[in-house]
Jmol script that loads the backbone (N, CA, C; Angstrom):
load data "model"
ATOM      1  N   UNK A   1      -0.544  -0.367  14.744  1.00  0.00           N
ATOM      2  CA  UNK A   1       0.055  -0.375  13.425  1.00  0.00           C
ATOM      3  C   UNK A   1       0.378  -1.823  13.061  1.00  0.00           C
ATOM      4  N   UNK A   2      -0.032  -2.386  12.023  1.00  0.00           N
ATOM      5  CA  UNK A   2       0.180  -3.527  11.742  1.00  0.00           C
ATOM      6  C   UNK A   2       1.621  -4.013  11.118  1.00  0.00           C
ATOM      7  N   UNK A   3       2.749  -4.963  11.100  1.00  0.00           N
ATOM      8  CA  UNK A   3       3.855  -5.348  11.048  1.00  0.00           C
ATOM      9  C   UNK A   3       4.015  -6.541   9.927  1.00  0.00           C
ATOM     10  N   UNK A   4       4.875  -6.436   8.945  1.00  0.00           N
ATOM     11  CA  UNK A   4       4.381  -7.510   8.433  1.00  0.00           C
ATOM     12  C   UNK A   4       6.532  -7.444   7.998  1.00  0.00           C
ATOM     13  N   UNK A   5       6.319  -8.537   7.379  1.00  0.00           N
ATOM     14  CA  UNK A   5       8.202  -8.792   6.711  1.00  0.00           C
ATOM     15  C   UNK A   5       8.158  -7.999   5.418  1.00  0.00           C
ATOM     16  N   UNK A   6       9.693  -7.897   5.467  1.00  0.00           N
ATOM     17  CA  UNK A   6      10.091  -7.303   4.168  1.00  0.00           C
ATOM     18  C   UNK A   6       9.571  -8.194   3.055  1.00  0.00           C
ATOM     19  N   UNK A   7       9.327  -8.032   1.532  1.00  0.00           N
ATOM     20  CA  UNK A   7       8.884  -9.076   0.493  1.00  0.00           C
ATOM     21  C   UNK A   7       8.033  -9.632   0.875  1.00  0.00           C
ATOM     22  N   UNK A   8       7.123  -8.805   1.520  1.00  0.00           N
ATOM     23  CA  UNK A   8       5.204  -9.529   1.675  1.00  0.00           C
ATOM     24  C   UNK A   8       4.533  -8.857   0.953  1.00  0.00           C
ATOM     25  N   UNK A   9       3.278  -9.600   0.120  1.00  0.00           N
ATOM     26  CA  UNK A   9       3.044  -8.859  -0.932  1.00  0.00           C
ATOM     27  C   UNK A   9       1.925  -8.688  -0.036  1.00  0.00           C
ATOM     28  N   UNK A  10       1.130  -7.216   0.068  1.00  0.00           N
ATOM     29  CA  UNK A  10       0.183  -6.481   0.427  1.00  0.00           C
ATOM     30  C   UNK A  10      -1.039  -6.320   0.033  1.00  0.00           C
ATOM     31  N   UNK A  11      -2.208  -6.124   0.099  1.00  0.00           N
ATOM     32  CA  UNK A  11      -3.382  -5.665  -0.334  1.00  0.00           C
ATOM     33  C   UNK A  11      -3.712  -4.762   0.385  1.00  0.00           C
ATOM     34  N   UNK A  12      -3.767  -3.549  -0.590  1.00  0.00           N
ATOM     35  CA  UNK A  12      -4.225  -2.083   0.346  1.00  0.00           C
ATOM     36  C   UNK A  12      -5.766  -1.776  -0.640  1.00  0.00           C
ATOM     37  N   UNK A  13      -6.758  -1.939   0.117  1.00  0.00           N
ATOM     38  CA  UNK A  13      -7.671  -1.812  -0.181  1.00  0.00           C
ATOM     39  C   UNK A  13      -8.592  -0.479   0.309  1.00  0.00           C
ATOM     40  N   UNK A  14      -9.648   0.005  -0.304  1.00  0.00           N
ATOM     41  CA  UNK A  14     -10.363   1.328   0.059  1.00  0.00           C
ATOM     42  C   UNK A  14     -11.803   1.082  -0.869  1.00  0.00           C
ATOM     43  N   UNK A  15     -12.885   1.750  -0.125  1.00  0.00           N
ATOM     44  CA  UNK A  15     -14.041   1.641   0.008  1.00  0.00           C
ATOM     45  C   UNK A  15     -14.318   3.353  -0.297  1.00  0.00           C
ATOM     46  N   UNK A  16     -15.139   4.108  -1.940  1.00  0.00           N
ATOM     47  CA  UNK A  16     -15.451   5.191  -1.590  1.00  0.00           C
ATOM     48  C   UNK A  16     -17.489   5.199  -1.624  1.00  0.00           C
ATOM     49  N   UNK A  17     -17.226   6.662  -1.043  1.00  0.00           N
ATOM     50  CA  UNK A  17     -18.666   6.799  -0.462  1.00  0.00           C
ATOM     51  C   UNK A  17     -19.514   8.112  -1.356  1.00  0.00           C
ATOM     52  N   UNK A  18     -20.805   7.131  -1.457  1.00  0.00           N
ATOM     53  CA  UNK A  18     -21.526   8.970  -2.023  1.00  0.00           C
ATOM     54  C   UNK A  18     -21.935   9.128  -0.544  1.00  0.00           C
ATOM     55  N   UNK A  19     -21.416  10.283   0.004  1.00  0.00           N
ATOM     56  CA  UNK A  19     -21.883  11.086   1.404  1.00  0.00           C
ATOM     57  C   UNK A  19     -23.334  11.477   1.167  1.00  0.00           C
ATOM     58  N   UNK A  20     -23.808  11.955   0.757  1.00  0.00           N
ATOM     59  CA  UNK A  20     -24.848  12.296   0.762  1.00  0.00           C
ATOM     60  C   UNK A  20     -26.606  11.193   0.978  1.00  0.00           C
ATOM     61  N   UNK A  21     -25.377  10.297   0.044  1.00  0.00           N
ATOM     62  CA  UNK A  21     -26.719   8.815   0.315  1.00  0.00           C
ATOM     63  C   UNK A  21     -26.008   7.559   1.322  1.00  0.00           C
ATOM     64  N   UNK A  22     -25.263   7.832   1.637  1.00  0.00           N
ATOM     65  CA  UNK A  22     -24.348   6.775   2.529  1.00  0.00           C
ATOM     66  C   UNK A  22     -24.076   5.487   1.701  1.00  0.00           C
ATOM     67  N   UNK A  23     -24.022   5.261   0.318  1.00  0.00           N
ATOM     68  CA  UNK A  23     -23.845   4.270  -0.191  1.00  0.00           C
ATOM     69  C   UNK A  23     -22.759   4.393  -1.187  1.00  0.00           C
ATOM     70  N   UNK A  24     -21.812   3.002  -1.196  1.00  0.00           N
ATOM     71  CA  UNK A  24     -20.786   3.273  -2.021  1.00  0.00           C
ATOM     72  C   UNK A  24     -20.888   3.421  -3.571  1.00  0.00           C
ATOM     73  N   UNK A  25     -20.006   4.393  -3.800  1.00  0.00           N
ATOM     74  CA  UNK A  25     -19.874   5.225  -5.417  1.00  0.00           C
ATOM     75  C   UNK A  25     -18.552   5.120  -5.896  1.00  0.00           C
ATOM     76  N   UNK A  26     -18.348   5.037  -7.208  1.00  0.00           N
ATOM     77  CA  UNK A  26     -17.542   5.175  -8.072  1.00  0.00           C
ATOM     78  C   UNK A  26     -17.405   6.587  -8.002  1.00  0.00           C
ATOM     79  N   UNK A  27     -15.532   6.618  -7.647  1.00  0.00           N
ATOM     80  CA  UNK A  27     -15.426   8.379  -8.011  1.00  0.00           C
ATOM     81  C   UNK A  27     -14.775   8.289  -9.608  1.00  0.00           C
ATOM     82  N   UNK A  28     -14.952   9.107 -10.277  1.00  0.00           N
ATOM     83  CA  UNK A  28     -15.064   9.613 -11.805  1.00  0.00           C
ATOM     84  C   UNK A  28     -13.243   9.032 -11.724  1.00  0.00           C
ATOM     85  N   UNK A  29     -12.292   9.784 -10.798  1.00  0.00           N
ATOM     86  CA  UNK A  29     -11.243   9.429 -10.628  1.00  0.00           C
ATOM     87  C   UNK A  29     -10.340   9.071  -9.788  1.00  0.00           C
ATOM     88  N   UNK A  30      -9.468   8.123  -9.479  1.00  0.00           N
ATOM     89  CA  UNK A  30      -9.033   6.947  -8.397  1.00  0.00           C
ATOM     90  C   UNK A  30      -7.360   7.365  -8.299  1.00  0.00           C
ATOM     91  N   UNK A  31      -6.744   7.517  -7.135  1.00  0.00           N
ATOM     92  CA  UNK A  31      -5.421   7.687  -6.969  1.00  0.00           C
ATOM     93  C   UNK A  31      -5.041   6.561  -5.577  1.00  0.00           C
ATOM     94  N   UNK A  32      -3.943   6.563  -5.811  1.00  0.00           N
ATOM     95  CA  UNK A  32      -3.235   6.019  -4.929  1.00  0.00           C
ATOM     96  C   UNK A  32      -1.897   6.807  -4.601  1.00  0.00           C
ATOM     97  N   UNK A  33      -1.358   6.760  -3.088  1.00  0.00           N
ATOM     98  CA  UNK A  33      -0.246   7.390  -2.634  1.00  0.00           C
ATOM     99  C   UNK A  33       0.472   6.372  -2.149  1.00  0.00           C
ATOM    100  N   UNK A  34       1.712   5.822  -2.057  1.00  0.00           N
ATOM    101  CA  UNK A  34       2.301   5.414  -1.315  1.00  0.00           C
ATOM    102  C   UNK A  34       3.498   5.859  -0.759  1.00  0.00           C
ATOM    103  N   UNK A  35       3.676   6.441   0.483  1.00  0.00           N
ATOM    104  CA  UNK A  35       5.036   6.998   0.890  1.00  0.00           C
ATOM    105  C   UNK A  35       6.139   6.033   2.017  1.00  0.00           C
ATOM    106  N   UNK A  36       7.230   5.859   0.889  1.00  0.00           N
ATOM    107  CA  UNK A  36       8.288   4.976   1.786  1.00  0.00           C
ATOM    108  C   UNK A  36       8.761   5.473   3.046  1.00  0.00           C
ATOM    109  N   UNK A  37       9.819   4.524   3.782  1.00  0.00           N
ATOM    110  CA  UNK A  37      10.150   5.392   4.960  1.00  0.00           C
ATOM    111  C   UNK A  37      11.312   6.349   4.555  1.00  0.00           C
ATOM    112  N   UNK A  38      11.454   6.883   3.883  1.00  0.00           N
ATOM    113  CA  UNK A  38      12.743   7.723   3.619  1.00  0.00           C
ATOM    114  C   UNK A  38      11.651   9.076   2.897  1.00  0.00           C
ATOM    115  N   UNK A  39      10.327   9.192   3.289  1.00  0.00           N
ATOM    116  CA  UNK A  39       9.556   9.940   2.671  1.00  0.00           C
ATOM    117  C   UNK A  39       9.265  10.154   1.528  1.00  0.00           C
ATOM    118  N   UNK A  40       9.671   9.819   0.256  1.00  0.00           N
ATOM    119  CA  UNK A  40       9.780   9.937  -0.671  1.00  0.00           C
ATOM    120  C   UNK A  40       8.013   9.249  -1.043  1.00  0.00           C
ATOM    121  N   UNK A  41       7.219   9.942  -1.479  1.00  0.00           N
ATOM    122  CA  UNK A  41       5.680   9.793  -1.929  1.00  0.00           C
ATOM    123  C   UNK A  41       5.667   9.371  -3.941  1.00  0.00           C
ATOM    124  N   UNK A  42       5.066   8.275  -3.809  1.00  0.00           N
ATOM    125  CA  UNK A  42       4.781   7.896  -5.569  1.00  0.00           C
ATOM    126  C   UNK A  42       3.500   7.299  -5.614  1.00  0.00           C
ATOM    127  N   UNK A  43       2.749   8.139  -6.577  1.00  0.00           N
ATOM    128  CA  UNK A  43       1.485   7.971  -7.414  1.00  0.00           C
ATOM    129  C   UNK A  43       1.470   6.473  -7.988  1.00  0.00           C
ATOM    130  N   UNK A  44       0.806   5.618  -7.788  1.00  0.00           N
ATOM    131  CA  UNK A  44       0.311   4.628  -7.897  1.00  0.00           C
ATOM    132  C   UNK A  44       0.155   4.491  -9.421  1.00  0.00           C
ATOM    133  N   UNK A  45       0.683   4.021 -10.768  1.00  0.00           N
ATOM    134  CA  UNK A  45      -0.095   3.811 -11.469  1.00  0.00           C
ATOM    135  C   UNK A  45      -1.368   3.416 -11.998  1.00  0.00           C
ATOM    136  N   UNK A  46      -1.669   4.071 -12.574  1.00  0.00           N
ATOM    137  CA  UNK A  46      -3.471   3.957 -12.458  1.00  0.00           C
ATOM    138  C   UNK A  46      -3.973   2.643 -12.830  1.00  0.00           C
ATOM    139  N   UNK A  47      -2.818   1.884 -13.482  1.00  0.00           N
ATOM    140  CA  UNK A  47      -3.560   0.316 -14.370  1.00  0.00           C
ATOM    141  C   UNK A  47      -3.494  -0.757 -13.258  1.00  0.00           C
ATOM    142  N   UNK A  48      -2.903  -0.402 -12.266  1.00  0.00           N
ATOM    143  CA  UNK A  48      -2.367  -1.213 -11.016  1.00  0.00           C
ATOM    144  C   UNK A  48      -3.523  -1.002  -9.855  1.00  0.00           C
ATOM    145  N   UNK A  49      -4.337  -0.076 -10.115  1.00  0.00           N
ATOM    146  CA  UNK A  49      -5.329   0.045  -9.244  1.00  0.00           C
ATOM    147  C   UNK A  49      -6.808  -0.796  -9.917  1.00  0.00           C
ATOM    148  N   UNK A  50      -7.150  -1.407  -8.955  1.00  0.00           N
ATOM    149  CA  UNK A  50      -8.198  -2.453  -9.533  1.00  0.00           C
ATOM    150  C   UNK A  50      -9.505  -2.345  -8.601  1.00  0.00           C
ATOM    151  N   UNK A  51     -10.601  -2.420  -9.443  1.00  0.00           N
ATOM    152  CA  UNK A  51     -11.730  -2.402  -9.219  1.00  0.00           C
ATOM    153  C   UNK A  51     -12.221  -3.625  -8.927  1.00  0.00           C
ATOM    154  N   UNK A  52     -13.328  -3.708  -7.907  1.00  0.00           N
ATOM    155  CA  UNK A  52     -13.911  -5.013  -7.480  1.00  0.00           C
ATOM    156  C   UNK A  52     -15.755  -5.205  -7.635  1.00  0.00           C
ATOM    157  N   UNK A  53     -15.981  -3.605  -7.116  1.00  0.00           N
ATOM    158  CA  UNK A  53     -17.109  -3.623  -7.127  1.00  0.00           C
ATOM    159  C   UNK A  53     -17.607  -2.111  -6.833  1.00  0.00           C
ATOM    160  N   UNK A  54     -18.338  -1.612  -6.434  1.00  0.00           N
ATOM    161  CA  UNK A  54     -19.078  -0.243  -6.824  1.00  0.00           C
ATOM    162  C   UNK A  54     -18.125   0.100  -5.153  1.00  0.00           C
ATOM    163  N   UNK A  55     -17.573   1.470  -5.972  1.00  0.00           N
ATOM    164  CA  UNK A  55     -16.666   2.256  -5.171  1.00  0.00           C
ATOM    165  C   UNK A  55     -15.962   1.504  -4.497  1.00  0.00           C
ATOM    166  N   UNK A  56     -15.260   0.300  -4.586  1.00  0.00           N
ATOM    167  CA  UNK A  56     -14.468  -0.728  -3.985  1.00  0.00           C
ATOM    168  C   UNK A  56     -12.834  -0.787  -5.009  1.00  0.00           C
ATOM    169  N   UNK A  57     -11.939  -0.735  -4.334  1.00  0.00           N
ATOM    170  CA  UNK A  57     -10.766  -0.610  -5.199  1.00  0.00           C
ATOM    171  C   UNK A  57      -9.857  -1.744  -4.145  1.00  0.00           C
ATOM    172  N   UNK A  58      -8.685  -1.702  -4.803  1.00  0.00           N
ATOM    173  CA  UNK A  58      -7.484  -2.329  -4.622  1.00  0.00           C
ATOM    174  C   UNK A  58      -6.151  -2.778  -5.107  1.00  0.00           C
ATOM    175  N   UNK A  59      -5.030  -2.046  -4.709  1.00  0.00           N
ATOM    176  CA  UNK A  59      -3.390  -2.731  -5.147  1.00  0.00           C
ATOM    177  C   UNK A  59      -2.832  -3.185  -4.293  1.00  0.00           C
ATOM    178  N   UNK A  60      -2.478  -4.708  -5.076  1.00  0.00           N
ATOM    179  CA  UNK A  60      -0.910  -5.100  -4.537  1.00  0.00           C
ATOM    180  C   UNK A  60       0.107  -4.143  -4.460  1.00  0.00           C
ATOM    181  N   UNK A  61       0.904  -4.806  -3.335  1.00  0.00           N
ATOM    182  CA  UNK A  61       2.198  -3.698  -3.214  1.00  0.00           C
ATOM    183  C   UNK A  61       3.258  -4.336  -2.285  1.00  0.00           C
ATOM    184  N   UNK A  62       4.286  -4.437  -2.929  1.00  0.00           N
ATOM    185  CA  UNK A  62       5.260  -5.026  -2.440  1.00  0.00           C
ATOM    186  C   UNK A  62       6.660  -3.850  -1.909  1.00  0.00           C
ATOM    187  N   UNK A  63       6.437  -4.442  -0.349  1.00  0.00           N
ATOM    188  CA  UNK A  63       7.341  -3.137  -0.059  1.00  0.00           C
ATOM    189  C   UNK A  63       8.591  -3.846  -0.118  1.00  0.00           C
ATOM    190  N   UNK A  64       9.840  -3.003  -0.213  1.00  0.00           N
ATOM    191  CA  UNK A  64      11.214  -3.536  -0.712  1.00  0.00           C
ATOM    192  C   UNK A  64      11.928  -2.980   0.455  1.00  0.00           C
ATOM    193  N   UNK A  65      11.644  -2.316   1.177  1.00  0.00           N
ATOM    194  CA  UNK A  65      12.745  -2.077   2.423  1.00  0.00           C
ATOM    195  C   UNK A  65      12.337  -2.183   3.379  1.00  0.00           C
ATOM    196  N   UNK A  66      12.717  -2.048   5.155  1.00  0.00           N
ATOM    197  CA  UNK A  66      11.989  -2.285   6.135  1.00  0.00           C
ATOM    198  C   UNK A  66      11.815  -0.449   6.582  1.00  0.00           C
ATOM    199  N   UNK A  67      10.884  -0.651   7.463  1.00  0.00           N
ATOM    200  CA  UNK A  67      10.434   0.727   7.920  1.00  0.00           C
ATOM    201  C   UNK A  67       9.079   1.109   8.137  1.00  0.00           C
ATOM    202  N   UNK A  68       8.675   2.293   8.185  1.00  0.00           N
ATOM    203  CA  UNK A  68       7.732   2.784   8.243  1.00  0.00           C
ATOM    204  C   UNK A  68       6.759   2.895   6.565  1.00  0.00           C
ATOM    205  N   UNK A  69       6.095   2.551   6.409  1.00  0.00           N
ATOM    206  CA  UNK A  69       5.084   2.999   5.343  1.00  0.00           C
ATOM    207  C   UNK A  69       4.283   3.704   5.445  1.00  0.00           C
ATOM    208  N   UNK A  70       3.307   4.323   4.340  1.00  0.00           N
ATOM    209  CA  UNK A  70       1.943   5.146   4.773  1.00  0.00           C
ATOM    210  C   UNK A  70       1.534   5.537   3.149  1.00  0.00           C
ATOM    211  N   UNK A  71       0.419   4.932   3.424  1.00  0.00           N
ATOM    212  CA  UNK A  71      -0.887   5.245   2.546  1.00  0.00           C
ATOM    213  C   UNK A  71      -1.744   5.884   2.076  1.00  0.00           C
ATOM    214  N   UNK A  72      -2.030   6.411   1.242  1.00  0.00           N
ATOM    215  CA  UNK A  72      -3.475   7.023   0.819  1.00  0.00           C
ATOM    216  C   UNK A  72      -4.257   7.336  -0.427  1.00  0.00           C
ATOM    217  N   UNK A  73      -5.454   6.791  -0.298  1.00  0.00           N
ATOM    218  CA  UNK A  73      -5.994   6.562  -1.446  1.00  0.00           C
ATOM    219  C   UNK A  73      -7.379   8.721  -1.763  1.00  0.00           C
ATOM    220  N   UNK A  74      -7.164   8.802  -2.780  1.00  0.00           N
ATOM    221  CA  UNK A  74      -7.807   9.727  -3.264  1.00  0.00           C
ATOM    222  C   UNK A  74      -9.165   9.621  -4.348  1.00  0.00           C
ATOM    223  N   UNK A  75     -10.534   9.840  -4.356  1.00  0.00           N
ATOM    224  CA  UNK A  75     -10.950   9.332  -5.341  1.00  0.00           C
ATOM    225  C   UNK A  75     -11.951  10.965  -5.556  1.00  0.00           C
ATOM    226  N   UNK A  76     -12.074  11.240  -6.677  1.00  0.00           N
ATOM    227  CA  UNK A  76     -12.651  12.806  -7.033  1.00  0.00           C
ATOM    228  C   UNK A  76     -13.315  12.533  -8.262  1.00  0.00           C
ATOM    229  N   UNK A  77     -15.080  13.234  -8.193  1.00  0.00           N
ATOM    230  CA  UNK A  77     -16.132  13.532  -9.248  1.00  0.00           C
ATOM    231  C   UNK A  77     -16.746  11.871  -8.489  1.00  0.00           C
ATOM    232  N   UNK A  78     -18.520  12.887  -9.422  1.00  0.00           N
ATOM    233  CA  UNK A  78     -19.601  11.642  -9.284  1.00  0.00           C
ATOM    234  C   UNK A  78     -20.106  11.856  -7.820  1.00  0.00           C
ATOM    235  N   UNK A  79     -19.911  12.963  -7.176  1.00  0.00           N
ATOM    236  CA  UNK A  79     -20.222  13.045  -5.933  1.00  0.00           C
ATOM    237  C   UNK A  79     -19.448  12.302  -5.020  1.00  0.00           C
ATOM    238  N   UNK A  80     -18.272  11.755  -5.508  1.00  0.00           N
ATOM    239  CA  UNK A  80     -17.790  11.704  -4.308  1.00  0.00           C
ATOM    240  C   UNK A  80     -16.350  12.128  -4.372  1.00  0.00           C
ATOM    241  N   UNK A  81     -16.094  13.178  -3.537  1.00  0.00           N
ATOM    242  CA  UNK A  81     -14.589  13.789  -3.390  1.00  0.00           C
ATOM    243  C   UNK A  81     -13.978  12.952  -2.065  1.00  0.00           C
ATOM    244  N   UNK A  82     -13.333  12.370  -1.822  1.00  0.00           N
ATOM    245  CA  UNK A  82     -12.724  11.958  -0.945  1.00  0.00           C
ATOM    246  C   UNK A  82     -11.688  11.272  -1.170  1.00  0.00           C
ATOM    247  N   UNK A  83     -11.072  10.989   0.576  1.00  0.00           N
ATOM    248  CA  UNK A  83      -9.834  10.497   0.630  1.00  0.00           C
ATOM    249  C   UNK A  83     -10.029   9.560   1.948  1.00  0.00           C
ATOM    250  N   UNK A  84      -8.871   8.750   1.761  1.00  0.00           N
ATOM    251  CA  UNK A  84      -9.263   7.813   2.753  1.00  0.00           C
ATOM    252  C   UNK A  84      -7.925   8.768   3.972  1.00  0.00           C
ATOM    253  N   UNK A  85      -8.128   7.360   5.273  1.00  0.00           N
ATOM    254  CA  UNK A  85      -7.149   8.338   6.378  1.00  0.00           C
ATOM    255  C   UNK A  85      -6.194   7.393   6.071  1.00  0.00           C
ATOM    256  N   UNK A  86      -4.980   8.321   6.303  1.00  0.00           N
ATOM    257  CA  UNK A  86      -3.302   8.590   6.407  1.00  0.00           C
ATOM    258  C   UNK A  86      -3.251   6.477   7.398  1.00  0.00           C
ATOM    259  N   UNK A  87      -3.331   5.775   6.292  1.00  0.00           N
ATOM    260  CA  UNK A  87      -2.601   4.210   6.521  1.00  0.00           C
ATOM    261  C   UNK A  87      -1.199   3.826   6.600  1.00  0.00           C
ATOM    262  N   UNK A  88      -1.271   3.463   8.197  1.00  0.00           N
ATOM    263  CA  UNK A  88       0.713   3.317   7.982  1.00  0.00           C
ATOM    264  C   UNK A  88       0.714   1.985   8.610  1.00  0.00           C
ATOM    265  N   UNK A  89       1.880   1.337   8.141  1.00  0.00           N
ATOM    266  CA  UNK A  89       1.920  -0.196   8.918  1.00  0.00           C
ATOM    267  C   UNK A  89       3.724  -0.349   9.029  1.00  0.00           C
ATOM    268  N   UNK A  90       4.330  -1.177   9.295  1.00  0.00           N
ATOM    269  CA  UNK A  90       5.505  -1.663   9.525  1.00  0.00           C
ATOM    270  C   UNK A  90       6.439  -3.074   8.720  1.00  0.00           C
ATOM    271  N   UNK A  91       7.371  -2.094   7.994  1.00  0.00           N
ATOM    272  CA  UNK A  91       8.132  -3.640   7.639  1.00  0.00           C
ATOM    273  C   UNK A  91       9.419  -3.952   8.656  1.00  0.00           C
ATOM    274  N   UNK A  92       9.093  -5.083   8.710  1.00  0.00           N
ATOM    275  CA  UNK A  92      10.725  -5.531   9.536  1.00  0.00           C
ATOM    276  C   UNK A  92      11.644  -5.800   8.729  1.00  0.00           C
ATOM    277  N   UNK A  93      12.653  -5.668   8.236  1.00  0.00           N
ATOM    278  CA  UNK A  93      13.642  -6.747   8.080  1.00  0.00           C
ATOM    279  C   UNK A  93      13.976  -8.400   8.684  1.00  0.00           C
ATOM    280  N   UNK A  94      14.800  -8.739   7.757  1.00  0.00           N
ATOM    281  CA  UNK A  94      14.953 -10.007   7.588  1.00  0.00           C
ATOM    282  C   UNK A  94      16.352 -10.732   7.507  1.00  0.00           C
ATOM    283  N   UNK A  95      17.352 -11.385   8.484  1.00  0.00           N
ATOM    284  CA  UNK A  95      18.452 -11.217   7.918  1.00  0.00           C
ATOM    285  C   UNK A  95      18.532 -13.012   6.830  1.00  0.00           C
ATOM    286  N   UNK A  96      17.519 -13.181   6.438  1.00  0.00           N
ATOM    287  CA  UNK A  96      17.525 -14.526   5.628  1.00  0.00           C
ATOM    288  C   UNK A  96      16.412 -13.584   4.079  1.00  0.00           C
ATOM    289  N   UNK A  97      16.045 -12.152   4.352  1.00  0.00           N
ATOM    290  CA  UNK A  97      15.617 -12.199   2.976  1.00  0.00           C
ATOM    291  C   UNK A  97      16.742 -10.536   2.808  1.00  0.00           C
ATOM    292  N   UNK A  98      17.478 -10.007   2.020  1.00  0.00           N
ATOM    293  CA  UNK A  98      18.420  -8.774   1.481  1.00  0.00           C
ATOM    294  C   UNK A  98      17.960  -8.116   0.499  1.00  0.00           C
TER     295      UNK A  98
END
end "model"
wireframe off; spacefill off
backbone 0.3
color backbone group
């Protein structure tokens, strides 16, 4: 699990796939999950999710407390239904950042 400080700004990135041809696809529609450590899960605004290149996405994300995180990106239509796997990493605290 990767560790990073509180007030590090993040890049959570995801790659979707047409399964069928093994090459990356645009799904029709793009989600993002992010769940804090107190569980609490929030939908990504959609204008915050950014495109790079064919079925290639990515948001910044700045986590605000220390703990556990976890991730997941959703993308559905165009042949490709999928989801990426359950991404969790680690914030520490800081007693020089509050």
């Amino acid at each position: 699990m990767n560790i990073y400080q509180v007030e590090t700004l993040l890049q959570l990135n995801v790659t979707f796939y047409d399964v069928s041809l093994n090459l990356p696809a645009d799904p029709t529609t793009v989600a993002l999950f992010i769940e804090d450590p107190n569980g609490v899960v929030t939908e990504v605004a959609s204008n915050l999710l950014v495109r790079t290149g064919v079925g290639t996405y990515y948001s910044d994300f700045l986590p605000t407390m220390p703990g556990k995180w976890t991730y997941k990106w959703q993308g559905t239509g165009n042949s490709v239904i999928a989801t990426s796997r359950d991404t969790s990493f680690f914030i520490q605290g800081s007693p020089l950042v509050s």
